[in-house]
C-alpha positions in Angstrom: -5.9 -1.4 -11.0 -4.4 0.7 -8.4 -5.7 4.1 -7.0 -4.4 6.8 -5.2 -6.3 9.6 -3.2 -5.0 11.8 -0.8 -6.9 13.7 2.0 -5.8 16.5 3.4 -8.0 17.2 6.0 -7.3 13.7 7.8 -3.8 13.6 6.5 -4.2 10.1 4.9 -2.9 9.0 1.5 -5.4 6.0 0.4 -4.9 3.3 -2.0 -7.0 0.8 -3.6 -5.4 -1.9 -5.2 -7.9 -4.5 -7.4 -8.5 -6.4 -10.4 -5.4 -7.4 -12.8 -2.4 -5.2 -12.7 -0.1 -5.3 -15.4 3.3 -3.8 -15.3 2.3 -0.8 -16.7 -0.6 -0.2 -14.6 2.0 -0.4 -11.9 4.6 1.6 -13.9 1.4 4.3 -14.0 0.4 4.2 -10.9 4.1 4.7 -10.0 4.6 8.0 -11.6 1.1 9.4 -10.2 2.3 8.3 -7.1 5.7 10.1 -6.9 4.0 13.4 -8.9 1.0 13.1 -6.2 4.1 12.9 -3.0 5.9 14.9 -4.6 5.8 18.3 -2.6 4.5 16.8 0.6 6.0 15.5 4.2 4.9 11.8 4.0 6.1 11.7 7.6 2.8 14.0 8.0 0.6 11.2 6.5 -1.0 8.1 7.1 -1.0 5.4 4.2 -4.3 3.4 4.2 -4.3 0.5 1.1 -7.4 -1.6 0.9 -6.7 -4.2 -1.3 -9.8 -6.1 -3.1 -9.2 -9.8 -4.9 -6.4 -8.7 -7.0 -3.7 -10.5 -9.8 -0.7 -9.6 -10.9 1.3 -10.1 -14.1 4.7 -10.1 -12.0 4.6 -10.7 -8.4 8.0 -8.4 -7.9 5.6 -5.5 -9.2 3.9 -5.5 -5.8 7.0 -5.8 -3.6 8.2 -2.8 -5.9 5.3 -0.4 -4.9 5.4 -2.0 -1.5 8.8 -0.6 -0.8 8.1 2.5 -2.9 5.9 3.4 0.3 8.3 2.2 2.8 11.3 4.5 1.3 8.7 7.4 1.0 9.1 7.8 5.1 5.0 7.2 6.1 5.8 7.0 9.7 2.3 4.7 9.7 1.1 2.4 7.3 -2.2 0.6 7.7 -3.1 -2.5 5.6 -7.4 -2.8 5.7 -7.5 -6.8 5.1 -11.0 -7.4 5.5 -10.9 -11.2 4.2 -8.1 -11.9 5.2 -6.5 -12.4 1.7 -3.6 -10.3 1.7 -1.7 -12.1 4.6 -3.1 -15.3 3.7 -1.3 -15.3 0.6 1.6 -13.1 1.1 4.6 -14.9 0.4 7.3 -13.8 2.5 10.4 -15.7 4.6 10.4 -15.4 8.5 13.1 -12.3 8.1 10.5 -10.4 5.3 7.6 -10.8 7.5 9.1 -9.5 10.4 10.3 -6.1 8.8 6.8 -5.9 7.0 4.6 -6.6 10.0 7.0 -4.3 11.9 6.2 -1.9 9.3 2.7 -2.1 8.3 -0.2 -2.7 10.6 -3.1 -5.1 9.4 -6.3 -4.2 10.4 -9.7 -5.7 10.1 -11.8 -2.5 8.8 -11.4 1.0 8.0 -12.6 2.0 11.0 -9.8 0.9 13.2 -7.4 3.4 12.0 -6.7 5.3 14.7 
């Protein structure tokens, strides 16, 4: 499942992404997204996604949300990989994993968002 949650008084947009996601869970979670975004600056916000153990149905379903946020225009995205087991089995060539690392920022806990 994936969540969205946006607070205003930090100006942070926060996603939890866990358990199975089918394609229509991320189909769903698509449209709240864009209807959620939809009249504010995301150059304003901060996207923080905290990703539990998690499964897809179609791997390309992940990389389509992923650069759902990335065309959105967050100036900072923060990636709260406590275990370790988003980059550890991210899948990406050299090239990809520049671009995303260059992108999104991986940090340990919540609390190092700055």
């Amino acid at each position: 499942m994936i969540n969205i949650k946006v607070n205003e008084e930090e100006k942070r947009v926060y996603v939890d992404v866990h358990g199975y996601i089918s394609k229509r869970d991320v189909n769903n979670f698509l449209n709240t997204y864009k209807q959620t975004m939809k009249n504010k600056k995301a150059s304003l916000y901060k996207l923080v996604v905290t990703p539990a153990f998690f499964e897809c149905e179609n791997d390309e379903d992940i990389r389509t949300v992923c650069m759902s946020f990335l065309k959105s225009g967050f100036k900072k995205i923060y990636l709260v990989d406590e275990e370790n087991y988003v980059m550890s089995n991210l899948s990406l060539n050299p090239i990809e994993k520049k671009l995303f690392l260059k992108s999104v920022k991986v940090v340990n806990t919540g609390g190092a968002i700055k």
